[in-house]
Every structure is written in C-alpha cells, then in structure tokens.
C-alpha angles and dihedrals in degrees: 000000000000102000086050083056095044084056090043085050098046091054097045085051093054092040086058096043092048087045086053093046092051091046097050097032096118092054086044098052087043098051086049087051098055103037086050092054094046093053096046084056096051085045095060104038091050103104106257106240120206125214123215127189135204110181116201148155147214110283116231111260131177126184084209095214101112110159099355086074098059090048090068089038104176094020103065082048094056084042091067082248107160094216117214120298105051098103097115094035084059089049085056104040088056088048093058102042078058081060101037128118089228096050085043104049089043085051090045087055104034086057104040091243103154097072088052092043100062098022086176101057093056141070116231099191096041093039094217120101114262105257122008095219084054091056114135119232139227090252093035081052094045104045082050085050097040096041105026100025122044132025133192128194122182119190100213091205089064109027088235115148115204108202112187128186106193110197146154091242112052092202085061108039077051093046091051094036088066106031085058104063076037088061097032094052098042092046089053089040088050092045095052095045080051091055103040085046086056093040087054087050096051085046089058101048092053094048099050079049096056129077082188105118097196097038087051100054094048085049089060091041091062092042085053088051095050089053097054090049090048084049088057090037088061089035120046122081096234124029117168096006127029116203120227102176115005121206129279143199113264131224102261082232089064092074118176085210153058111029099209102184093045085052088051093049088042080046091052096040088049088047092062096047090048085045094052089047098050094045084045085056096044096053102043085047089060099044088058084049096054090049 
C-alpha cells in the first residue's frame, strides 16, 4: 500500500509541476530568453585568452666525479662539489627556480612585461603609467603572472614538465612560453659555470697548500673533472631543461577561454531556474491577493 501511494504521489507531484510549468510558460520562456541573451553577450564581449604549451624535461647532468669525490670527502664538500647521486635534486632545484619569485620578477623585467600586464593602467601614447599612485609593482606583476598567467605541471611518473602561458594575444603567450624554459635555462647554466669556476679556484688553492702527493694529484683529478663539466655547461644546447615540443602560436579560433557555447547552455539552464522562481513568486502573490 505505500509504495502504491509513493508512485500516486509522485504522479501527482509531476502532474502539478507540469500543470505549473504550462500556466507560467510564457514567464519561464522569458526569463530564459532573457538570461540566454545576456549571457551570449557577455560571451562575446569577455576578452578571448589563448594557451600556449611548451612541454620539457630535465636534461641529463652528471657532475662526472664518481669516485674521485668521495676520495676528498669533506673537501669536495667545502669545495661546493655536488657528489653522485644529485641528479634528480638538481631536476627539482631547477623546477623550482622556473617557479620561483626571484626567476619570475628578473623575466618580468628583462621583457618589459608590466606595461602588458596591466594594459589599463598604462598610457600607451604618453608611455608612463596613468596615473603614478595606480603604478603596479614587481611583486603585484609577479603573484598575476604567477596566478593568472603561467601554469607548470610536472607528472612525477615521467619526469614532463608542462609549462602554459594563458593570454589574450597567442603570438605572445607562444613568445613567453618559450622565452621562459631560454632564460631559465641560461640563468641556471650561468650560475653553475660561476660555481664550478669558484670550486676550480678553492682546488687550487688546496692543492698548491698541500705537500701530500697523493692528495695532490686527486685533487687535480677532480679539478680536471670540473673543467671538463664547466666545458659541457658552456657547450651543450640544454642544460638544466631540454625542450620536446616548444610552444606555438595558436589559430585565434582555438580560443583557452571563454567557452561560449558552454556559457549559452549555463545561460539556458540559469534562465529556467530564474523562470520557475519568478513564476513561484507571481502565483503565491496572487493567491494572497485572492484571501
């Protein structure tokens, strides 16, 4: 018996509603109208933004010491000598200078970026910002970039790196997809010539300071060896990241955002909801009317 009265109820539930919907179809399909129109429009005047992707991964390094390091034990340490083992401490390190405030806020600068970034807040024909209390900062420049502007995603089961630059012009999201994983990768190539070169200095130091023989010929060993490694660093094409598939310029049609068709159908399924409220409002308000 009661689940004979659930299914009589339920019918009973879907006969109103279908009852409501045919009395108040004209509110309903207005409201839908309107809702759906509104959000074409502000489909189409939201500023299109482009994504460009530059997939990489960590380049192969060796500090090439092997066992000569751990001859000299503490002082290839003091040295400033990554021993074996730091190949994927080095991956990461590199991955999160890419991320870092310091990487972000040099790459802002070295392109010019802050004008672009807040395009309102500058003056074109005059070539000074608006208005000079309204002047965007490094660190106000680096948290849009950061947050709004590039994205990385590393799969940890691979080793990829995904580094996106979402933007309203494609050239450019393509130019600065690109030019990141350049600078990066020169900037880490230039700080770790800078510390072999220093490493090469303290060796031989050490060695013109000890009257040990053996001592002094590993310690030439491992300064041979840190030649060789600042030679590659100078040399080779990629030295913290190696690029599989740079960024290009994508078809203006092949927009990131906004989705306008998901925006219509969002704009249709809104413009029930308002419908069925309003009609909701209208007839209780004449029902009070008619007590």
């Amino acid at each position: 018996m009661s689940v004979e009265r659930d299914e009589i109820e339920g019918n009973l539930s879907l006969l109103a509603l279908w009852k409501f919907l045919g009395r108040n179809a004209a509110v309903v399909w207005t409201c839908v109208a309107i809702v759906t129109v509104g959000a074409v429009v502000l489909a189409f005047l939201l500023t299109p933004k482009y994504r460009a992707e530059v997939v990489i991964s960590p380049a192969e390094s060796s500090s090439g010491l092997g066992n000569l390091g751990n001859q000299l034990g503490d002082l290839a340490s003091l040295a400033g000598i990554n021993l074996g083992g730091a190949g994927n401490r080095k991956s990461d390190e590199a991955l999160e200078y890419l991320r870092s405030r310091i990487f972000t806020a040099s790459f802002i600068n070295r392109h010019e970026l802050l004008p672009i970034l807040f395009a309102k807040k500058w003056d074109a024909h005059r070539k000074q910002w608006r208005s000079a209390d309204s002047a965007p900062t490094i660190s106000e420049a680096v948290k849009k970039f950061s947050s709004q502007v590039r994205q990385i995603v590393e799969d940890r089961r691979t080793g990829i790196i995904t580094v996106a630059i979402v933007w309203t012009d494609p050239k450019l999201a393509a130019d600065w997809a690109n030019a990141l994983i350049a600078d990066a990768d020169a900037e880490l190539r230039a700080r770790a010539v800078a510390e072999q070169n220093r490493s090469v200095d303290f060796l031989e130091r050490e060695a013109a300071q000890t009257s040990d023989v053996d001592v002094r010929t590993t310690v030439y060993k491992v300064m041979e060896s840190e030649l060789k490694n600042a030679m590659l660093a100078r040399t080779r094409d990629a030295y913290a990241f190696k690029v599989i598939d740079p960024a290009v310029v994508r078809d203006r049609r092949d927009r990131e955002s906004p989705n306008r068709p998901l925006i219509a159908l969002m704009g249709v399924g809104l413009g029930v909801i308002v419908g069925v409220i309003v009609a909701a409002l209208r007839e209780r308000r004449a029902a009070r009317r008619r007590r």
